[in-house]
C-alpha positions in Angstrom: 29.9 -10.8 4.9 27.4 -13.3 6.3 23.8 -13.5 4.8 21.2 -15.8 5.4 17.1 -15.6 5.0 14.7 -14.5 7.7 11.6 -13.6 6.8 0.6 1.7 -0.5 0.7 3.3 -0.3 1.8 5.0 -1.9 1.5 8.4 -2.9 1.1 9.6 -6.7 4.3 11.2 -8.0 4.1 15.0 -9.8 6.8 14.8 -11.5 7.3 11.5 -13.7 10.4 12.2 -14.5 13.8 10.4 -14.8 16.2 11.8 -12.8 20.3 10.9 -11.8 21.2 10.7 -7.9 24.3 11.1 -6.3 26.2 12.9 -8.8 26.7 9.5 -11.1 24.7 9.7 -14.2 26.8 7.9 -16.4 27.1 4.2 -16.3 30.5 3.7 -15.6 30.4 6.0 -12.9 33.9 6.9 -10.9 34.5 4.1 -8.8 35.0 0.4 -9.3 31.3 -0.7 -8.9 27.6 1.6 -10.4 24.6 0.6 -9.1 21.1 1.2 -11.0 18.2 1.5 -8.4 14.7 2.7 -10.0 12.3 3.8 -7.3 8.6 4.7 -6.6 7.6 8.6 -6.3 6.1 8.9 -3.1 5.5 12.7 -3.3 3.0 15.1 -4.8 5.4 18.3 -5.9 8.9 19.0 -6.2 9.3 19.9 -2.7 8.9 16.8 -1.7 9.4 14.6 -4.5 11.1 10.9 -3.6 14.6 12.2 -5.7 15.4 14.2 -2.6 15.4 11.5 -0.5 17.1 9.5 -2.5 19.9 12.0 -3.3 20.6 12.8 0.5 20.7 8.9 1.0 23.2 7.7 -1.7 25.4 10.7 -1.4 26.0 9.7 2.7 26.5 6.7 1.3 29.2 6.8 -1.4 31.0 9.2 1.0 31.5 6.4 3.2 32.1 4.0 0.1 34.4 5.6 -2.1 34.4 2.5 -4.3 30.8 2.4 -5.2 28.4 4.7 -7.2 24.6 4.7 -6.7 22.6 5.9 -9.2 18.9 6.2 -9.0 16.0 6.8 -11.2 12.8 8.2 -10.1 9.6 7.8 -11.3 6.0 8.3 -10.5 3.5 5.4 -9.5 1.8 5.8 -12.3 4.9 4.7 -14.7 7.6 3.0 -12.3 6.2 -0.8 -12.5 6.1 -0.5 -17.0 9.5 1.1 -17.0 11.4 -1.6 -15.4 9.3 -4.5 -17.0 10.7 -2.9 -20.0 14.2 -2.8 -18.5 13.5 -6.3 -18.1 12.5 -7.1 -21.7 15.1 -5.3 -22.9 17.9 -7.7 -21.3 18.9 -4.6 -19.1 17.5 -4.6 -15.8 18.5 -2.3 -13.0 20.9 -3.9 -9.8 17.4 -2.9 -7.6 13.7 -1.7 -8.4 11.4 -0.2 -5.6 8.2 -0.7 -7.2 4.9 -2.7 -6.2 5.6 -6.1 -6.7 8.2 -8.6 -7.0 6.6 -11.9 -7.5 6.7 -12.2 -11.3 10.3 -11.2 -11.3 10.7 -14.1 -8.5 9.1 -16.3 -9.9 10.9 -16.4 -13.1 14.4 -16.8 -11.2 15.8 -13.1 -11.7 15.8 -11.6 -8.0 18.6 -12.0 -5.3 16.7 -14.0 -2.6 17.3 -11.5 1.1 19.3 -14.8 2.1 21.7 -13.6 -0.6 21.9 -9.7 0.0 20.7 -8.7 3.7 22.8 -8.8 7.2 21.3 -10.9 9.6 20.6 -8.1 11.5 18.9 -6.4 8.6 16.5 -9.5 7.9 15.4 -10.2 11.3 14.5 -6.4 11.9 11.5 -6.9 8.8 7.8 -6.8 10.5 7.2 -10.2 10.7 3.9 -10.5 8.6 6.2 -8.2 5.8 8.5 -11.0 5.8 6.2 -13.6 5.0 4.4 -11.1 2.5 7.6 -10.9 0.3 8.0 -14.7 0.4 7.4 -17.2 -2.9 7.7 -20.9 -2.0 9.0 -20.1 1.6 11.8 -18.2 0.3 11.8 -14.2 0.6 12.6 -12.5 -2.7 10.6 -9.0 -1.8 12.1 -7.2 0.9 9.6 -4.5 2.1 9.9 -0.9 1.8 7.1 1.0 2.9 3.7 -0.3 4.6 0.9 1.3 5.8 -2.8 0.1 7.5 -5.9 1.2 7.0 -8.7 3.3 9.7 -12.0 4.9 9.2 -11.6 8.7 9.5 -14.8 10.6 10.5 -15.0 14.0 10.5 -15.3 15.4 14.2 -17.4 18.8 13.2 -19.9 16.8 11.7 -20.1 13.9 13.7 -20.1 16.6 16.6 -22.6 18.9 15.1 -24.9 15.5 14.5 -24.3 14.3 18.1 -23.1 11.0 16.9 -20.4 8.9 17.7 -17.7 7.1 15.6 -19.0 3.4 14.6 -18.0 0.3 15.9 -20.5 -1.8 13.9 -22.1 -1.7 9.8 -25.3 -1.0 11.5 -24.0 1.7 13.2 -22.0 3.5 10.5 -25.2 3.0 8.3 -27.1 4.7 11.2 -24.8 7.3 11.8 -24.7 7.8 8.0 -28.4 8.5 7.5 -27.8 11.0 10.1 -25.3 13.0 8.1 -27.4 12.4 5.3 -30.4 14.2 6.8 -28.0 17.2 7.6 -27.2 17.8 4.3 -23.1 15.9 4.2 -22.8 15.7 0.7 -21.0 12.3 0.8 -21.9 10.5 4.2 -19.8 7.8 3.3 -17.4 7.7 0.5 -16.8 4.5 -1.1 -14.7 4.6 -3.9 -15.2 1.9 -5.8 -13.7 3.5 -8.9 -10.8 2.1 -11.0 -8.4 3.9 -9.4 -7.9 1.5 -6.0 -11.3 -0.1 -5.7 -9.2 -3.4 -4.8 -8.1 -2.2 -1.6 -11.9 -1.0 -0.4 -12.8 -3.8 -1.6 -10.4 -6.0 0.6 -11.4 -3.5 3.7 -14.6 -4.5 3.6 -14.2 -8.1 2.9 -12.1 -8.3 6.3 -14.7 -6.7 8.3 -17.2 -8.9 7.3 -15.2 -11.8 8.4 -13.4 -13.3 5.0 -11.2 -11.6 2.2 -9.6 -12.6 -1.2 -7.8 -15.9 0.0 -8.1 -18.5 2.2 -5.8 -19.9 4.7 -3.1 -21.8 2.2 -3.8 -18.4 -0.2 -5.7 -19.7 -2.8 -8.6 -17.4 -4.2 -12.0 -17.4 -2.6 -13.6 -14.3 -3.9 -17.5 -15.9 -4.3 -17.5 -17.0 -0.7 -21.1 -17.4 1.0 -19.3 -14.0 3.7 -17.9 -12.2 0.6 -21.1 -12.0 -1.0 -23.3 -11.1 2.1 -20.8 -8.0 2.4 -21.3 -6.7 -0.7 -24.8 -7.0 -0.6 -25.1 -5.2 2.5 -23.1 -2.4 1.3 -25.7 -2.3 -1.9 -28.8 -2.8 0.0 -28.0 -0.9 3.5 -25.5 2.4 2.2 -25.5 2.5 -1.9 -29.8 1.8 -2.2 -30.4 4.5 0.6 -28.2 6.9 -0.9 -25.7 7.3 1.6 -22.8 7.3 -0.1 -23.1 10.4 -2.1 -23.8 11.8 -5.4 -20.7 10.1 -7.5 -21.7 6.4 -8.0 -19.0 4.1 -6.0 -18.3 2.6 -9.3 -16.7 5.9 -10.6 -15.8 7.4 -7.6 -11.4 7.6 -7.1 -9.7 7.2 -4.2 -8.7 10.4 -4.9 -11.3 12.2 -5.3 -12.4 10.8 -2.1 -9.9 12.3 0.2 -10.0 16.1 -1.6 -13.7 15.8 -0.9 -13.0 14.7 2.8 -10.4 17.6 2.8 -12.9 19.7 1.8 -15.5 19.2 4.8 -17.7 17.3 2.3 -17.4 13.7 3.8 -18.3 11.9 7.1 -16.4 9.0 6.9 -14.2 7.0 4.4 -11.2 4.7 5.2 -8.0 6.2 4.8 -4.2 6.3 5.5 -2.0 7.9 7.1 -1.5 10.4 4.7 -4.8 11.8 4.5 -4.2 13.4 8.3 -1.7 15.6 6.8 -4.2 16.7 4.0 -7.6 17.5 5.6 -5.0 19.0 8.5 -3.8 21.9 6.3 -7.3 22.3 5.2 -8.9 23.1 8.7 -10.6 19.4 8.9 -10.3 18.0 12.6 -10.2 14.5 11.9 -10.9 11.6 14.4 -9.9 7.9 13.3 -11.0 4.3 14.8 -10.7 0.5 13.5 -12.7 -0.3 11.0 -15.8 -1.4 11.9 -17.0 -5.1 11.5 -20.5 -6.7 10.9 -20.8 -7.5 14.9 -18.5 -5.7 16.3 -15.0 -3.6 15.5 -12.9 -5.4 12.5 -10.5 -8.1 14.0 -8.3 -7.6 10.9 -7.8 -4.8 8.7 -5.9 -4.5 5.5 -2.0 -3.7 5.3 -0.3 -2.4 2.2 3.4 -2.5 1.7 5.6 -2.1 -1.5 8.8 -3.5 -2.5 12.3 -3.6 -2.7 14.1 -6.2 -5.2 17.6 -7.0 -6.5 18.3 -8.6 -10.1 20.5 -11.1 -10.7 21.8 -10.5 -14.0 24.3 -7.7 -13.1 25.9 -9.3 -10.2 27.0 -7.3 -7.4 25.4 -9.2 -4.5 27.7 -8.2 -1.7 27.7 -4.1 -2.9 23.8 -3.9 -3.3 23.7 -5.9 -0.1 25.5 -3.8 1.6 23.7 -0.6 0.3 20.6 -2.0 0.8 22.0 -2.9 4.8 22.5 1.0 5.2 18.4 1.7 3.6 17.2 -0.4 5.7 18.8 1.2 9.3 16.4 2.7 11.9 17.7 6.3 10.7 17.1 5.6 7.2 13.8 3.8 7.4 12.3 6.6 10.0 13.4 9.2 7.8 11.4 8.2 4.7 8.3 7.5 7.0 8.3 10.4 8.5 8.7 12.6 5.2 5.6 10.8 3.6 3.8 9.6 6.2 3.8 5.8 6.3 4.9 3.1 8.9 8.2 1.9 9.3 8.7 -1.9 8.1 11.3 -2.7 10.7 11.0 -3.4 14.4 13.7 -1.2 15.2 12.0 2.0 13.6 8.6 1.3 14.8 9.4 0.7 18.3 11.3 4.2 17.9 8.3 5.8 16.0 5.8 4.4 19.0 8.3 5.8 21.6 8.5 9.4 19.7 5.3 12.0 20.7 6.0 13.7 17.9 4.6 10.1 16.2 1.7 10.3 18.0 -0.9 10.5 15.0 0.6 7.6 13.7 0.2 4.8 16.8 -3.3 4.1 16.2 -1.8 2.4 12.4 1.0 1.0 13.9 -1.2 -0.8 16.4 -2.9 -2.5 13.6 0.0 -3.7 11.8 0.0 -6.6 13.8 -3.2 -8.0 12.8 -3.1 -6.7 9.3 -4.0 -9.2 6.2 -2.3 -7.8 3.0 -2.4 -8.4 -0.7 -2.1 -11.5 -1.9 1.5 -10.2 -3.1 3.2 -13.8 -3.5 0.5 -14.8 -6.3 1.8 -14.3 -9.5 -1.8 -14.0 -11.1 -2.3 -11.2 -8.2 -1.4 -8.4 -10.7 -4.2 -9.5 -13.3 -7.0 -10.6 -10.2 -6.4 -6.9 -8.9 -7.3 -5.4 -12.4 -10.0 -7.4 -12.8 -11.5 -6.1 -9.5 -10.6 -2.3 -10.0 -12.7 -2.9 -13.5 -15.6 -4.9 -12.2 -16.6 -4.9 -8.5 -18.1 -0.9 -8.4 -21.0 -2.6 -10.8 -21.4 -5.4 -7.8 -23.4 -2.5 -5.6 -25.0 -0.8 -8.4 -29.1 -0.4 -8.3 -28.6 -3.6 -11.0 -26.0 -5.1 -9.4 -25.3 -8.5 -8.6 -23.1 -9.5 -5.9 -23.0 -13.1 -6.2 -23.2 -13.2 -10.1 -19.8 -10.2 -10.0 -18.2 -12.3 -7.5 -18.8 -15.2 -9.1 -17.2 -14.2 -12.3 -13.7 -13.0 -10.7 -13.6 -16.0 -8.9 -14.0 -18.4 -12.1 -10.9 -15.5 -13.5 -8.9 -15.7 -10.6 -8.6 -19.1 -10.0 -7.7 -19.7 -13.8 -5.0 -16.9 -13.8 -4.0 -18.7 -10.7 -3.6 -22.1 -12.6 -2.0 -21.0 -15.5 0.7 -19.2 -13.3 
């Protein structure tokens, strides 16, 4: 088998529960060859919890591979990145883990490089900037799994009702905001800045304004002279005039966000893809545009993705990379998007999702894809810089708030966290 190297989303699991794939819960499993795979929970019930995908997968698959076992362990967002670090501690990490990052495990020399596990066909079908994403020191270790950009949803009644139309600059959202404000929208805009996932709006905003978390060889610049005029426009032009709601952004949840959204109570927010489904089956006509920026629409907004890895200690390159070649096929990879709602990360199943009108919601994201700036991902310290934002950056547009002094103080942490790594 010939390999060689080319080049969030996610949804909150209800179940959080371990659970056996494929009809192999025992190790030794009946053929010559088990492989351990512990993955994400992309679903929000039973119905359509990730273990069914998962189950249809690796059963087609061990049909066609009576020699290998797949079994799989589910569990929710909220617990899936601690249960394999402790599978890790323990000396008894799984073959694979599809989790959220991979650069720690990297970085330490216990992942398969794709070089080492993917077709060539398989690697050069990756997006492009998810390639370079699940790279350390030029060589890819994370192979994506899902991605997903981000839009600013409005809703149409309101905006309608109002006689406004969707921004394209801050001053403009701000203006149209004050609007909804006057009629009563309980949240005009929704900002949540609370612990939850303040680092991605956050990043969102950052972008528009013309900057972000890194610089062009990816070295922190949080405190930047752009980052700091951002966030002191959002706390003197939305968060001073009340325009972003009752909650204060500090302790406002991502989630609590979009169930206020899907209940009519919002006029804009950025969201994802999945929230179309959402404020869908609760009556909310939704109308979605690029971010705006501070002149003008957002050149760059941010993409998410999470990841797929393979430990070494277990061996079994060639089987997980051939089981990994039949995840990542067009059929595969469209099939998990369109159950949950998030873009393709190969070129192969984009291209068919653009071509499909049943995909139609969805172009708009994939359009952005290509200028999408994500996570920091390869930075080892980015696990601690992105806790350290979720805990600190809502105070940044409080009434007290500081932007300059907040920013100041995650740059001196990140830039440390980056040295020691």
């Amino acid at each position: 088998m010939q390999r060689r190297l080319t080049g969030l989303i996610a949804g909150v699991s209800a179940l959080g529960a371990t659970v056996a794939l494929g009809g192999c819960g025992s190790s030794a499993g009946s053929g010559d060859v088990t492989l351990r795979l512990v993955a994400a929970d992309y679903g929000d019930s039973k119905a359509n919890s990730s273990q069914k995908y998962w189950e249809k997968l690796s059963t087609a698959y061990e049909a066609k591979h009576p020699g290998v076992d797949i079994e799989v362990s589910v569990y929710s967002w909220n617990e899936v990145d601690a249960k394999v670090k402790a599978m890790v501690d323990a000396g008894d990490p799984p073959d694979m883990a599809q989790i959220g990052a991979y650069a720690d495990y990297a970085a330490a020399g216990q992942l398969y490089s794709a070089d080492d596990l993917l077709s060539i066909d398989t690697q050069a079908d990756f997006v492009s900037q998810l390639t370079t994403a699940g790279e350390l020191n030029r060589t890819q270790y994370g192979m994506p799994f899902a991605s997903s950009t981000r839009l600013l949803f409005y809703n149409k009644k309101l905006f309608t009702d109002a006689g406004l139309t969707p921004p394209e600059t801050w001053s403009q959202l701000a203006s149209d905001a004050a609007a909804l404000k006057d009629r009563g929208v309980k949240y005009p805009y929704a900002l949540p800045l609370g612990p939850e996932e303040a680092q991605a709006e956050t990043m969102m905003w950052l972008l528009s304004g013309g900057d972000g978390y890194t610089d062009t060889v990816g070295s922190y610049r949080l405190d930047s002279q752009q980052n700091i005029k951002t966030l002191t426009w959002l706390k003197d032009k939305l968060v001073a005039k009340g325009l972003t709601g009752p909650v204060a952004p500090g302790k406002l949840n991502r989630a609590e966000a979009f169930a206020a959204f899907t209940r009519g109570e919002v006029g804009m927010l950025n969201g994802h893809p999945t929230l179309m489904k959402a404020a869908a089956a609760k009556g909310v006509k939704v109308g979605m545009v690029p971010l705006p920026g501070s002149n003008g629409r957002s050149k760059s907004t941010m993409g998410v993705a999470d990841w797929m890895m393979a430990f070494k200690k277990n061996g079994h390159a060639e089987q997980v990379g051939d089981f990994l070649d039949d995840v990542y096929s067009e059929k595969n990879v469209l099939a998990f998007s369109h159950e949950y709602d998030l873009l393709p990360v190969t070129t192969s199943a984009s291209d068919a999702m653009t071509l499909d009108k049943d995909d139609a919601d969805l172009v708009d994201f994939l359009d952005e894809l290509p200028n999408a700036e994500l996570y920091p991902v390869s930075q080892t310290s980015w696990a601690a810089v992105s806790a350290d934002i979720k805990r600190q950056i809502g105070a940044a547009v409080s009434p007290t708030g500081d932007p300059a002094a907040t920013l100041g103080r995650l740059q001196r942490d990140a830039s440390a966290a980056e040295n020691a790594g």
